[in-house]
N, C-alpha and C positions, 0 to 999 in steps of 0.2 A: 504494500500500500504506500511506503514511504518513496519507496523508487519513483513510482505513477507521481508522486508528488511532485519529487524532482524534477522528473524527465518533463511533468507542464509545466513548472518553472520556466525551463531552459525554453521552452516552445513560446511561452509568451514573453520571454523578454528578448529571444532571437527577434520574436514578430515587432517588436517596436524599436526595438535598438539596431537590427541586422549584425548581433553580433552573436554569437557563445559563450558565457562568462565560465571562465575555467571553472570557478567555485563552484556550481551548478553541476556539473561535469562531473569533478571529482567525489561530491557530497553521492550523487547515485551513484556512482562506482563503490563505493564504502561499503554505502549498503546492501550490495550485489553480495560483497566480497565477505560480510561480515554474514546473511543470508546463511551463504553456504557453508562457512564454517560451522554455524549452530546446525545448520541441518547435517552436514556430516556425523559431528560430535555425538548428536544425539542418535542417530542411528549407525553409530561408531564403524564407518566405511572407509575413514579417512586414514594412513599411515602417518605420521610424526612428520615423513618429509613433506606429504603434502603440507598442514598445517605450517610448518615453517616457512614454506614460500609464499604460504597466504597472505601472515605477519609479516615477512618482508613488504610483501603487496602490499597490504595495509600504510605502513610505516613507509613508506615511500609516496604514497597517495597523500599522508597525514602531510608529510611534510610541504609537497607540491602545495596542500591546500593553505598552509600557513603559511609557503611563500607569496602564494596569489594575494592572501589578505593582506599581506604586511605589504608586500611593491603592487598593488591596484594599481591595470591597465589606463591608463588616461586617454579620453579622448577627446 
């Protein structure tokens, strides 16, 4: 549900701005990424390595998102 949230975000402020704000972007990505970790977890399909590269995922997404906020594209 939070995804579908995101992803109209990104859909109506494309439609006024003509742009993609990375924040947007990366905020559904998260939640894709964070989704399938709990659903793995709980129906325990997932190996150690996946889940590490998920958290890598993550942690690299997180960071992206912080850089976006902190240097906001000017236009």
């Amino acid at each position: 549900m939070f995804v579908l949230i995101d992803l109209f975000n990104t859909f109506v402020d494309y439609r006024e701005h003509k742009e993609i704000r990375l924040t947007y972007v990366t905020d559904a990505t998260i939640l894709i990424v964070m989704r399938e970790i709990s659903a793995g977890v709980y129906a325990q399909k997932y190996d150690y390595q996946f889940i590490l590269g998920m958290s890598v995922l993550m942690l690299t997404l997180g960071t992206i998102r912080a850089l976006a906020v902190k240097y906001p594209h000017k236009t």
